[in-house]
Backbone as a ProteinNet text record, in pm:
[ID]
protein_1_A
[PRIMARY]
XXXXXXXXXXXXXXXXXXXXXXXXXXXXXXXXXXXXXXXXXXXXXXXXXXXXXXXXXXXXXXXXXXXXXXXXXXXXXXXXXXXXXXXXXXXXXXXXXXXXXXXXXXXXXXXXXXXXXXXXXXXXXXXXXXXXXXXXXXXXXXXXXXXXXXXXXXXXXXXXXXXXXXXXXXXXXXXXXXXXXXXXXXXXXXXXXXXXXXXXXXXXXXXXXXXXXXXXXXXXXXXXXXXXXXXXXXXXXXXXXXXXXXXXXXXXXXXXXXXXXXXXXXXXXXXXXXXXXX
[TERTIARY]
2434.2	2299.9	2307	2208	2242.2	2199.1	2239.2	2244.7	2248.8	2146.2	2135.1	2137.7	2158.4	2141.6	2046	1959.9	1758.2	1765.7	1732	1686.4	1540.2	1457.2	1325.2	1303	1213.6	1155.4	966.3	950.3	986.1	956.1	1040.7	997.4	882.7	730.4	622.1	613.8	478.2	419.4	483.4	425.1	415.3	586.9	620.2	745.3	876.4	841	993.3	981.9	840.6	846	855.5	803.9	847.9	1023.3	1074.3	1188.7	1305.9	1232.8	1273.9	1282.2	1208.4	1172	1238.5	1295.7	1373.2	1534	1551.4	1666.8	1746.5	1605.2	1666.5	1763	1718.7	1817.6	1885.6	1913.5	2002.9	2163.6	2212.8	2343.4	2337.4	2236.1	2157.3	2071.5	1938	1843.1	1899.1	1865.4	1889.6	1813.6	1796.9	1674	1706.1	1656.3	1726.7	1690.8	1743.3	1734.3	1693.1	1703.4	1691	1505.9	1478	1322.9	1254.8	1302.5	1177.4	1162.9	1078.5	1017	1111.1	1101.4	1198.5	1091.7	953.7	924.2	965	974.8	987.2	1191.3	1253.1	1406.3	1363.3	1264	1240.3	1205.8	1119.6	1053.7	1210.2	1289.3	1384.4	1458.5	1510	1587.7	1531.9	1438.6	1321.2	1393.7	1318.7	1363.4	1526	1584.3	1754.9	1788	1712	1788.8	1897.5	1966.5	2085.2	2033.6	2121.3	2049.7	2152.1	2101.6	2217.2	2108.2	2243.4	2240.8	2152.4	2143.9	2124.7	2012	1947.5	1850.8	1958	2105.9	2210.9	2249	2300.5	2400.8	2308	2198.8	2079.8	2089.7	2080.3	2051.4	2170.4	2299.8	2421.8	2442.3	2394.9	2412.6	2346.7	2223.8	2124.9	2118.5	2110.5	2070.6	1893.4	1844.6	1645.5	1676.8	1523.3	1480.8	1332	1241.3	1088.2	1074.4	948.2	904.1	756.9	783.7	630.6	592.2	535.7	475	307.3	268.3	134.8	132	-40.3	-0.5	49.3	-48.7	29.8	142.2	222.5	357.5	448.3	412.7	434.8	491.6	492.7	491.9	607.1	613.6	751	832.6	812.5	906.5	983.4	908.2	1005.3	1046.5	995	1085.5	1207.1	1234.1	1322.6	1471.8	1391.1	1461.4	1517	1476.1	1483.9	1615.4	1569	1666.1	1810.9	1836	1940.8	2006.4	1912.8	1977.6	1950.5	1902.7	1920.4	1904.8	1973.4	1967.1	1991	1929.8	1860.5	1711.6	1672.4	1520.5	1439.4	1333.7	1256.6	1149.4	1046.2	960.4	821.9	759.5	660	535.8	572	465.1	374.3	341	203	95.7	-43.4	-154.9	-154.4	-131.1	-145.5	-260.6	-324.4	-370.1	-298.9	-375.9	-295.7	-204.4	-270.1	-252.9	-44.6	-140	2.8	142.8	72	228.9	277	193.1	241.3	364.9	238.7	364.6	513.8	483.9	621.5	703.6	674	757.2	803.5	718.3	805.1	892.8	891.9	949.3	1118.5	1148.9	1237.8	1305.8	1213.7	1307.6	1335.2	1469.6	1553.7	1652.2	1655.3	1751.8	1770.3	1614.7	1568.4	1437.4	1451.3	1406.3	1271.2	1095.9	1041.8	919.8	912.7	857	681.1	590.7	470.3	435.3	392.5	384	245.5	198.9	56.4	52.4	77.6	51.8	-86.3	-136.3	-268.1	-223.2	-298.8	-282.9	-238.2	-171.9	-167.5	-0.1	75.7	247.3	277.6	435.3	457.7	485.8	423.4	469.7	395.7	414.4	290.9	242.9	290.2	272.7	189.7	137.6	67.5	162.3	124	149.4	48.4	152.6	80.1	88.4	48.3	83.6	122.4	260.7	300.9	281.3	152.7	134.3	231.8	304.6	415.4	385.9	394.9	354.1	463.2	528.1	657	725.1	873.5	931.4	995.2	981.5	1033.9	1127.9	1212.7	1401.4	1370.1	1317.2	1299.2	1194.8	1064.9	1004.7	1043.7	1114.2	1195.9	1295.8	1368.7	1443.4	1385	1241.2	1203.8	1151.2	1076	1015.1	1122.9	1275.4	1401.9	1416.1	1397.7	1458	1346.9	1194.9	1093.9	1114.9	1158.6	1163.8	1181.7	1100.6	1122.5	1066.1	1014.5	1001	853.7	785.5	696.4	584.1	637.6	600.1	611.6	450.6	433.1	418.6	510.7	484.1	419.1	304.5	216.4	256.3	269.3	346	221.5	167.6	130.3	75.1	248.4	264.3	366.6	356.8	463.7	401.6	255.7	173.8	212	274.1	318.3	150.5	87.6	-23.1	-118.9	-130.2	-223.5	-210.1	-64.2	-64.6	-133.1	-133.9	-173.8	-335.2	-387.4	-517.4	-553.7	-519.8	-541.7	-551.4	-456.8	-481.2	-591.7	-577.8	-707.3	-831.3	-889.9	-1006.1	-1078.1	-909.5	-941.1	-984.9	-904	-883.5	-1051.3	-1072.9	-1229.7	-1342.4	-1302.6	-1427.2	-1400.3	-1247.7	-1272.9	-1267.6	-1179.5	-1158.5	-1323.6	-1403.7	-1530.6	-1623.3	-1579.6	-1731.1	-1701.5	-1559.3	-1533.2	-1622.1	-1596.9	-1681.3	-1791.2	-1870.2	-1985.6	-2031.2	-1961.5	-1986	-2017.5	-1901.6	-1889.1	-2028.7	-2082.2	-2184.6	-2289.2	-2275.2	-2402.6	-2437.3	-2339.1	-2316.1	-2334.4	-2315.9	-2332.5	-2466.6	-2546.2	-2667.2	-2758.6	-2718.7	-2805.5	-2785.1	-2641.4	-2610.7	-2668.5	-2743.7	-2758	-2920.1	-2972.4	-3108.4	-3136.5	-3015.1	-2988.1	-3010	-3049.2	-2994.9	-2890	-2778.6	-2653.6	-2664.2	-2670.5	-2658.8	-2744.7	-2823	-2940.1	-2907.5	-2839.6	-2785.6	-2673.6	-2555.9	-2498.2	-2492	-2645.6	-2703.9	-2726.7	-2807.6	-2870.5	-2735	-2656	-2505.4	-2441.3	-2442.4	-2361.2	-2387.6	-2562	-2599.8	-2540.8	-2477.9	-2419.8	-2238.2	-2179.5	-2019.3	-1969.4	-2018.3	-1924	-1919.1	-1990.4	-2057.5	-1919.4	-1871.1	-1820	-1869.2	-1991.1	-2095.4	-2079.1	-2064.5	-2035.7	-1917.9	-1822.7	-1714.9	-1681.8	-1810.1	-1832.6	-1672.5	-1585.8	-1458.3	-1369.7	-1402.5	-1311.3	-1318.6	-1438.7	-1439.1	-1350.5	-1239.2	-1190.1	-1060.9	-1014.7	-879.9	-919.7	-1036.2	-1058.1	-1009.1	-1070.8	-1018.3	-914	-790.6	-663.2	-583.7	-677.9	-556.9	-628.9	-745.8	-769.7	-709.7	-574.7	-563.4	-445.3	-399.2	-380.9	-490.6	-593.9	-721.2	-761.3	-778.5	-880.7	-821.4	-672.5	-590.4	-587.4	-601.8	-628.4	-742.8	-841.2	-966.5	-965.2	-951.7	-893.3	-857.4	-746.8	-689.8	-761.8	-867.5	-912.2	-1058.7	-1131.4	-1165.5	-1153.9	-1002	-961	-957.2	-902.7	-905.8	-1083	-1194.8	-1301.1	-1354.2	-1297.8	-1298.8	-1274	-1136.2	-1032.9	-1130.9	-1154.1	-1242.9	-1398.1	-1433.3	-1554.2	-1747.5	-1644.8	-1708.2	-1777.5	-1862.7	-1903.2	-1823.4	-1725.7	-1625.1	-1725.2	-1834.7	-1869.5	-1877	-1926.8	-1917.5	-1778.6	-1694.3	-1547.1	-1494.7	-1504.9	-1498.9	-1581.2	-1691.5	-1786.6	-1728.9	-1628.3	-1615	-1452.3	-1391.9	-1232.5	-1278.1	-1391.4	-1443.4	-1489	-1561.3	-1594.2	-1463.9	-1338	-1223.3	-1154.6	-1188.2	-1112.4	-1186.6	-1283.6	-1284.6	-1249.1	-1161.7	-1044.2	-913	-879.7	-754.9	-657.5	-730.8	-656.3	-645	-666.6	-680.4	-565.7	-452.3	-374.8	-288.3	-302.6	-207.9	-288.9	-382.6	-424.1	-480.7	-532.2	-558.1	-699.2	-803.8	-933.5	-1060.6	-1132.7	-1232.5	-1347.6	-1393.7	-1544.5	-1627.3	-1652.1	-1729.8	-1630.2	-1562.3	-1412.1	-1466.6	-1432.1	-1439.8	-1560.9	-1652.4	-1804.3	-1791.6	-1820.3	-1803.2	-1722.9	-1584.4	-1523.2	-1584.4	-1636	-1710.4	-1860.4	-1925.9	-2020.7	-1986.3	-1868.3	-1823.3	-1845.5	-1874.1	-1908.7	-1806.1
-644.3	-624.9	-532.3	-445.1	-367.4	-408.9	-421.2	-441.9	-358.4	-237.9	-120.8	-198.2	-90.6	-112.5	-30.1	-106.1	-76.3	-47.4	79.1	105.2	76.2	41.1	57	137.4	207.1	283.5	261.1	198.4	141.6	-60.1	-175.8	-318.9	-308.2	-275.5	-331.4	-468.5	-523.3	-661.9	-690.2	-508.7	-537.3	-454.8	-416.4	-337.6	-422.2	-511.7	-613.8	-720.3	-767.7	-880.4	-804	-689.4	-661.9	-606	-612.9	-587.7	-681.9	-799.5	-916.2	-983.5	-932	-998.2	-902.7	-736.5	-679.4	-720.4	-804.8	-856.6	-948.8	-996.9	-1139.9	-1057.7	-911.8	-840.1	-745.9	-737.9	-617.9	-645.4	-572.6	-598.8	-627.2	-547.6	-494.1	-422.2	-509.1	-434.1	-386.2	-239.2	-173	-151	-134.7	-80.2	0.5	118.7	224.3	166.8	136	96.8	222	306.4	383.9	450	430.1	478.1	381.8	272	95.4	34.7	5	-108.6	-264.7	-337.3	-453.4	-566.8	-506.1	-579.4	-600.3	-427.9	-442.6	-497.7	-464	-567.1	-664.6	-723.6	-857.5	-911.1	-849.6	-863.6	-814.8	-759.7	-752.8	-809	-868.1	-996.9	-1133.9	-1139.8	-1300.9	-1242.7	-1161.7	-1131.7	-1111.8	-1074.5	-1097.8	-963.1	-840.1	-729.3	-704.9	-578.8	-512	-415.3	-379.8	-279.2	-185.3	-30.3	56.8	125.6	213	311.1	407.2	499.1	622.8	638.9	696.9	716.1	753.2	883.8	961.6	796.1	717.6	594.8	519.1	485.1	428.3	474.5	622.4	717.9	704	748.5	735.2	595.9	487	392.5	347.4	408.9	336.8	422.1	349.7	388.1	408.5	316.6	347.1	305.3	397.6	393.4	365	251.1	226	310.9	381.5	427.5	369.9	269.3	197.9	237.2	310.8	361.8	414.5	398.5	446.9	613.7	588.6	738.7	825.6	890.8	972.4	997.4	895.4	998.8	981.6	959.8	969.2	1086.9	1233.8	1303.8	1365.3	1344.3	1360	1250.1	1158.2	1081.2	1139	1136.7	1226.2	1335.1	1489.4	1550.6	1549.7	1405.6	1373.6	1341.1	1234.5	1205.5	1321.1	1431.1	1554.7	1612.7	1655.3	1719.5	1653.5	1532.7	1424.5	1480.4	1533.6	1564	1453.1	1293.8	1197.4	1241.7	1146.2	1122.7	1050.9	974.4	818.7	846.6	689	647.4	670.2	745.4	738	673.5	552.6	484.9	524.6	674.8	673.4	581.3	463.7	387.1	353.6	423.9	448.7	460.4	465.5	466	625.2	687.4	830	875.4	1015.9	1072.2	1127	1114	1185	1334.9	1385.3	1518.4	1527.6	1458.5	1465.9	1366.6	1246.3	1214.1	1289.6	1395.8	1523	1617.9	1630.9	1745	1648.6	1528.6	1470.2	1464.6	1432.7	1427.8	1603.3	1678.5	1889.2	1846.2	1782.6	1772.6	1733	1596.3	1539.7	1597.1	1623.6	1662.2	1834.4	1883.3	1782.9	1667.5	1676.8	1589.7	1428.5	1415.4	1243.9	1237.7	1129.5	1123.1	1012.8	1027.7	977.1	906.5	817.9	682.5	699.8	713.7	710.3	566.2	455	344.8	306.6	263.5	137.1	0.8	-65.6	-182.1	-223	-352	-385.4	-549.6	-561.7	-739.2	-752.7	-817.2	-885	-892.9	-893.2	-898.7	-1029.3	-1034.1	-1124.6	-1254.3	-1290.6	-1438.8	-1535.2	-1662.5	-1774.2	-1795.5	-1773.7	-1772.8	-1644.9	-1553.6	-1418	-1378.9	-1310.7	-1193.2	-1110.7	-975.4	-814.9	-783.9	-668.3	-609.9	-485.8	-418.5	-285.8	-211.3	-113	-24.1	115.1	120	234.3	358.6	465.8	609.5	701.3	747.4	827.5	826.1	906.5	887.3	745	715.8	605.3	543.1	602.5	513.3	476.6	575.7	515.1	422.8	413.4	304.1	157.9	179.2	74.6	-25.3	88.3	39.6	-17.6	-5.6	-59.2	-215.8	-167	-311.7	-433.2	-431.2	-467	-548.1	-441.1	-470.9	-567.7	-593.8	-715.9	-801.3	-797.1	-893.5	-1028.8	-1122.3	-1313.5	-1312.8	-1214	-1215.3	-1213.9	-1245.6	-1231.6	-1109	-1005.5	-871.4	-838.4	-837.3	-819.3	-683.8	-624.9	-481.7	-427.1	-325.2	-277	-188.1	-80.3	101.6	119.2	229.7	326.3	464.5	448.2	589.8	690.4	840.5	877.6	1016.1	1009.1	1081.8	1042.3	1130	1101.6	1136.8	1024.8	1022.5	905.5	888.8	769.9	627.2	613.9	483.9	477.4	602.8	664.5	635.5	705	703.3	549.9	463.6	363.4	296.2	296.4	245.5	228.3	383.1	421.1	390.8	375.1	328.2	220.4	124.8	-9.9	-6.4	41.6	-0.3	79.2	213.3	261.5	175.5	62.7	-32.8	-132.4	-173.8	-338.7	-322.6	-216.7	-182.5	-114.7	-2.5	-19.8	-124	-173.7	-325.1	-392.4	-441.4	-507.2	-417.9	-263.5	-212	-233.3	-240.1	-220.5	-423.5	-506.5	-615.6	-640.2	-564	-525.6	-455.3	-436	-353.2	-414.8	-447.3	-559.8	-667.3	-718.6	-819.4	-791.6	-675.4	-629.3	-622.6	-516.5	-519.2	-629.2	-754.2	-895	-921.5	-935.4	-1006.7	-904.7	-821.2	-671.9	-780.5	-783.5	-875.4	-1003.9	-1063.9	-1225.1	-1291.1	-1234.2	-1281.3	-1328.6	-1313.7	-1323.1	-1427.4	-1535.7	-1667.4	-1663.5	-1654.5	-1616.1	-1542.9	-1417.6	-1343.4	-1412.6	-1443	-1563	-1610.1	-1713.3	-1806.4	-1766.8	-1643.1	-1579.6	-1550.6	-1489.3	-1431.2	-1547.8	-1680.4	-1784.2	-1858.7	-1806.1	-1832.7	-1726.8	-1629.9	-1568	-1582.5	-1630.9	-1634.2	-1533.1	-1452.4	-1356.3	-1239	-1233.9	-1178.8	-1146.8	-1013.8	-1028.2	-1055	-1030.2	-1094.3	-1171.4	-1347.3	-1478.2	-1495	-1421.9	-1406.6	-1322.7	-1366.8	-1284.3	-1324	-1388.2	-1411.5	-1308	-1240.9	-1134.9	-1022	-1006.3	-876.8	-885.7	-1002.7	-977.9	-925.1	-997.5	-872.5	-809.4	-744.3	-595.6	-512.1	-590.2	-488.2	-466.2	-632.7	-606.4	-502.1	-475.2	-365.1	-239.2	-209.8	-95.7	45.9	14.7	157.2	159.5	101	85.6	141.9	69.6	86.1	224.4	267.3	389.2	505.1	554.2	654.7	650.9	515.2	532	531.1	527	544.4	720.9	764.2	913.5	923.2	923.3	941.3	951.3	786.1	791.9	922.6	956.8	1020	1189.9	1244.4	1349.1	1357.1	1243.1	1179.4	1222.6	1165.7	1188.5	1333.4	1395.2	1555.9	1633.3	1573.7	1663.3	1668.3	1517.4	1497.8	1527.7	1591.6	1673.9	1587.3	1431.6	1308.8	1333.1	1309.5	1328.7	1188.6	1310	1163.2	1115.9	1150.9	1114.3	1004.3	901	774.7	701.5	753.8	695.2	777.1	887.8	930.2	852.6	785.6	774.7	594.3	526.8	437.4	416.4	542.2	586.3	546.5	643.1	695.5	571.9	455.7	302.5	254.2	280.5	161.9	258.5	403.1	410.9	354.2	292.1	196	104.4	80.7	-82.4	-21.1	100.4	100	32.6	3.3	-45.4	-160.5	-237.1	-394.5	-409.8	-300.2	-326.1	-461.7	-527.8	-593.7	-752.4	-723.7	-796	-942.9	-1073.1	-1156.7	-1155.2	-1160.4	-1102.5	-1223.1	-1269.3	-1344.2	-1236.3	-1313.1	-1246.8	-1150.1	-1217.7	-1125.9	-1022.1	-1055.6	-989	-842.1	-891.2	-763.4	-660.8	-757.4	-701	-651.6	-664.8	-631.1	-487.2	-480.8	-309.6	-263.8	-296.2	-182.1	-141	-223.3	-177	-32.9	-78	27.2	166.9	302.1	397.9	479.8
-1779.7	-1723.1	-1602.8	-1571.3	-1482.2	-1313.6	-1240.8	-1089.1	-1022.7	-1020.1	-914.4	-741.7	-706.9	-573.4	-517.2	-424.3	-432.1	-246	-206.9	-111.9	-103.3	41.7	51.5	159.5	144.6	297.8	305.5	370.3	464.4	453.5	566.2	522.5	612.7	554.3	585.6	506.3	549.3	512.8	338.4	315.2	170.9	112.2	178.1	152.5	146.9	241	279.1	179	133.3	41	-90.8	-160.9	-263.1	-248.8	-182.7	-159.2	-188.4	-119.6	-171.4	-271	-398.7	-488.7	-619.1	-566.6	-628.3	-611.2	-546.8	-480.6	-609.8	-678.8	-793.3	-870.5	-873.2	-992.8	-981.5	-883.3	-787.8	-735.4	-725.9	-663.3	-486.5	-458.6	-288.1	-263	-167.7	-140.3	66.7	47.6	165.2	237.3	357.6	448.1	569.2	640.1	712.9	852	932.6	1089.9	1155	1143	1216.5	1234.4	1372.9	1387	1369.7	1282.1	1287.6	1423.1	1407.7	1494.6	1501.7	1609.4	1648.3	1531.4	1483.4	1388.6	1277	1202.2	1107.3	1058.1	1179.2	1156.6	1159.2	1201.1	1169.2	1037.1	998.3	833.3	733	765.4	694.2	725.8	816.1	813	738.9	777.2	692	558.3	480.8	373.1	323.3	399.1	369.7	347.1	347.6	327.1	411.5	401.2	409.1	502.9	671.9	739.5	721.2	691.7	674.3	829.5	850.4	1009.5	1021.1	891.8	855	711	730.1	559.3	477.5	543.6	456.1	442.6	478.2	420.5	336	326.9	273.2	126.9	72.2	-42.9	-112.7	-23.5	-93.1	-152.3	-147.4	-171	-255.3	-281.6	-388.4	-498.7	-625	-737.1	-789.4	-667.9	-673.7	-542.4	-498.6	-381.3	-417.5	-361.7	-336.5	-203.2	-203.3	-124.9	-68.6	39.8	57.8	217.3	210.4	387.6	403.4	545.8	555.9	430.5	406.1	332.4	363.2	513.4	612.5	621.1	594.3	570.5	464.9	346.1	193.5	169.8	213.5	169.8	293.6	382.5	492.3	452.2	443.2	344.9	252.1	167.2	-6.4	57.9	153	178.1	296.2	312.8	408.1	271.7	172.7	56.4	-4.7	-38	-119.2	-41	127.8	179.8	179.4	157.7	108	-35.8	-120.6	-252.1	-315.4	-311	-356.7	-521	-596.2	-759.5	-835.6	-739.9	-875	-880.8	-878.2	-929.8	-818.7	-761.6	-696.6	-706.9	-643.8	-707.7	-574.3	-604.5	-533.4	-531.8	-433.4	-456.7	-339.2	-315.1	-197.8	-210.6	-137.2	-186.1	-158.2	-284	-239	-366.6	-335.2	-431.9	-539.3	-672.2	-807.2	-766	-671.6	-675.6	-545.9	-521.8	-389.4	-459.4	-558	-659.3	-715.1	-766.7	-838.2	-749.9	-622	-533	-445.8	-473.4	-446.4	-548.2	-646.2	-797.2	-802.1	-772.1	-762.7	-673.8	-510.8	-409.1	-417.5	-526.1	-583.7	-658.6	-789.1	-888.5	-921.3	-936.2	-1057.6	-1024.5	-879.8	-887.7	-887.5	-826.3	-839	-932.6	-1046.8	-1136.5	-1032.7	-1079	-985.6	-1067.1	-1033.8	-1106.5	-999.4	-1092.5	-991.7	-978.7	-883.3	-872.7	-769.7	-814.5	-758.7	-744	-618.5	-621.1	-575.3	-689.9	-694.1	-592.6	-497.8	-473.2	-334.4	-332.6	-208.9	-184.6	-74.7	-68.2	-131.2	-236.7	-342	-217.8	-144.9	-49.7	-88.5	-102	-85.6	-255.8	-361.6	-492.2	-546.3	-436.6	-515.2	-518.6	-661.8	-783.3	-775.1	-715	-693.4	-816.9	-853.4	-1042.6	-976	-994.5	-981	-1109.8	-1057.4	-1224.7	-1184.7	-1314.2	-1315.1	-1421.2	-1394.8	-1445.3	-1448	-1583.9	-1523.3	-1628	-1620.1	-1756.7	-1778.6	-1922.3	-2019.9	-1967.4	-1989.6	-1913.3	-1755.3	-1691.6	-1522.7	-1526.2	-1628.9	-1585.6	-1629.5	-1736.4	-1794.3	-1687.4	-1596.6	-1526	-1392.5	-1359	-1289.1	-1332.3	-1383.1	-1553.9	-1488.2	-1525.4	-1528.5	-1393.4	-1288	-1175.4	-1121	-1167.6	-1134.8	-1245.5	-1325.6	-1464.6	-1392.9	-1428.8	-1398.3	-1273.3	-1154.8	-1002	-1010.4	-868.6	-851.8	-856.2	-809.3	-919.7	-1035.2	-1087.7	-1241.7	-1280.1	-1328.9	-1342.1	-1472.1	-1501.5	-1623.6	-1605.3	-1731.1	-1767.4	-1823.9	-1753.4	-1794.1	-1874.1	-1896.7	-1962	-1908.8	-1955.8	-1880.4	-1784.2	-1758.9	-1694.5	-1511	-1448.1	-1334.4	-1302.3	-1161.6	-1131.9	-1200.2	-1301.1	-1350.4	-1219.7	-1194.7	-1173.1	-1000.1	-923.1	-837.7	-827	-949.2	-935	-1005.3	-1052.7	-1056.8	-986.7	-877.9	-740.8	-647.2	-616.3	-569	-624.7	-774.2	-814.2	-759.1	-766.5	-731.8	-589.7	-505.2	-354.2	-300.9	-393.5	-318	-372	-439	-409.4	-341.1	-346.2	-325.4	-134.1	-100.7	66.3	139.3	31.7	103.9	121.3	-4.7	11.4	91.8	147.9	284.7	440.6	421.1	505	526.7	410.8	363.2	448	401.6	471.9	608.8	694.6	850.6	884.4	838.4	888.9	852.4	726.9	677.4	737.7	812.9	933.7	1072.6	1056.5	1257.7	1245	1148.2	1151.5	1144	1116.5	1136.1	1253.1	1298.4	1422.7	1531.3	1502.7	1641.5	1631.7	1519.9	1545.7	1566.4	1558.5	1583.2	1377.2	1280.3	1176	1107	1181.2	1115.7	1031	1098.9	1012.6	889.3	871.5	735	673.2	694.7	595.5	512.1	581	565	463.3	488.1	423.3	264.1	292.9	145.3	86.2	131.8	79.5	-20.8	93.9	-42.5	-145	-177.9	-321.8	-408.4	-380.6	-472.6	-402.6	-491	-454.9	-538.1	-571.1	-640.2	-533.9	-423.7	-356.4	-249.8	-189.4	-98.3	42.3	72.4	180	203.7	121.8	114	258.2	227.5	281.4	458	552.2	647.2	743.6	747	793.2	735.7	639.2	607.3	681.3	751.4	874.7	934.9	992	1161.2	1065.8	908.8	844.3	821.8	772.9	768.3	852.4	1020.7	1116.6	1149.9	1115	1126.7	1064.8	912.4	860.6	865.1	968.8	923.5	973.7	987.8	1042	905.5	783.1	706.4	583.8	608.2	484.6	516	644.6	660.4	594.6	606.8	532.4	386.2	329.9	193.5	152.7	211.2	181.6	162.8	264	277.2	176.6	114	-15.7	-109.3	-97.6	-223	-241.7	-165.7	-125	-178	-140.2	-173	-312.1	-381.7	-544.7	-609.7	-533.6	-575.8	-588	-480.5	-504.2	-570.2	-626.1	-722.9	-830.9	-854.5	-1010.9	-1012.5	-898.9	-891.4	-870.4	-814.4	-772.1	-606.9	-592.8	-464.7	-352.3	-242.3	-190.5	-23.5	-26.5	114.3	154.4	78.2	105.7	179.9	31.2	138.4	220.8	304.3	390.2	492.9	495	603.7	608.9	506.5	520.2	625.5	574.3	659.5	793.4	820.8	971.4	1029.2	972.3	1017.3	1042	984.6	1020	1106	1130.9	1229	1330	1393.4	1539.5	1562.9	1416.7	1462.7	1510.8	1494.7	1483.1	1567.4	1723.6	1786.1	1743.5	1644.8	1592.8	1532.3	1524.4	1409.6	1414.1	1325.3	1268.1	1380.9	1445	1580	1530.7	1554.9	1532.2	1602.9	1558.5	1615	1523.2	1611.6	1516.1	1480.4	1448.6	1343.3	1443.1	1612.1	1694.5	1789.6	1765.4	1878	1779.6	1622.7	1497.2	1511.4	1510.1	1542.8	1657.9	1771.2	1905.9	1915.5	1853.8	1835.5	1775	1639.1	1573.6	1602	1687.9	1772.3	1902.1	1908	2053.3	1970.4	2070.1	2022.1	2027.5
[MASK]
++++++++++++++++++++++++++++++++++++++++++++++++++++++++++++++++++++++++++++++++++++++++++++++++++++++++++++++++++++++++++++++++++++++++++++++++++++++++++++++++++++++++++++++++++++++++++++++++++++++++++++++++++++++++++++++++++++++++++++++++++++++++++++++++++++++++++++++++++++++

């Protein structure tokens, strides 16, 4: 059975736990010390990875590399990977646009074979199951398939269209990440008239409703300096395909007034209250 050895760049929330969960079938999952945060050694220690010194000791060592980072730098990423020469599995899996998996997959190959990747869900902790959708050639997506087989990441193929699994992503995330916007505001605007509670009210005769759910504003704001770049993305995605992207642009531009919220523990009016600020 095969036991690659699995670099990640970088252990975010969602990077260190799918990392972990590539671990069941690996020989070693790796992670580069160098330039992280005293957090993110933290999230990779919880998880049990391996700290190498160098990205060069990181590459030489792995047979796949996941690539999980803000979008923003998806693309200095892979050409940090490239200038390495690396040549194994590359698994671009970021919230990036179709168009830019494309110019990372030119960026790589020939010499790293590059797996386009989308994760749908939530980080594999606490019994969720993310679904990693994979796009790319046959044998590399196979070998990813492999390396989640029995784990908490459920992985779906694609095909071998580098980009699908990209824009799949994005479909999802430009509704389910604006309608959370779309809530924040739907909520400030009651609470600016003293309705809040009534809206509320009307909201939880419908539970399918993300409205219902006005406690989801203060994580909205926690991740939005996370959400707002892929909104961006998704955005540029709506352009390509000749979709009018203003909306999620005007929804990016709402989460950038959390940014300082990142990662922050904030209630419902703390949330409201920043995104009122001008």
């Amino acid at each position: 059975m095969d036991q690659p050895t699995v670099g990640i760049l970088h252990p975010g929330s969602m990077g260190a736990a799918v990392a972990a969960c590539a671990a069941a079938n690996a020989s070693a999952v790796l992670w580069c010390e160098a330039g992280r945060s005293s957090a993110s050694a933290a999230r990779a220690a919880q998880f049990g990875l391996t700290p190498m010194a160098t990205l060069a000791d990181l590459l030489d060592r792995s047979d796949i590399v996941i690539g999980l980072c803000p979008p923003a730098a998806a693309e200095e990423l892979a050409r940090d990977v490239a200038g390495h020469r690396f040549a194994g599995v590359y698994v671009e899996a970021n919230a990036i646009n179709p168009e830019r998996a494309v110019r990372i997959t030119e960026l790589l190959e020939p010499t790293a074979t590059v797996v386009d990747g989308g994760v749908i869900g939530s980080p594999p902790v606490g019994g969720k199951t993310p679904l990693l959708y994979l796009s790319g050639p046959a044998a590399a997506t196979a070998r990813i398939e492999a390396l989640f087989a029995g784990t908490a990441v459920q992985t779906r193929p694609l095909g071998a269209e580098i980009g699908k699994a990209s824009a799949l992503k994005l479909s999802y995330a430009s509704f389910q990440k604006a309608s959370r916007v779309l809530v924040a505001l739907a909520v400030g605007m009651a609470r600016g008239h003293g309705v809040d509670q009534e809206l509320i009210e009307v909201a939880s005769r419908r539970t399918d409703s993300y409205l219902a759910e006005p406690e989801y504003v203060a994580k909205t704001a926690a991740r939005a300096w996370r959400w707002g770049p892929e909104l961006a993305e998704a955005a540029d995605a709506l352009a390509a395909a000749g979709l009018p992207p203003e909306m999620l642009r005007a929804a990016a531009s709402t989460l950038a007034r959390w940014n300082d919220a990142k990662d922050g523990e904030l209630t419902l009016a703390d949330a409201l209250d920043r995104l009122a600020q001008p």
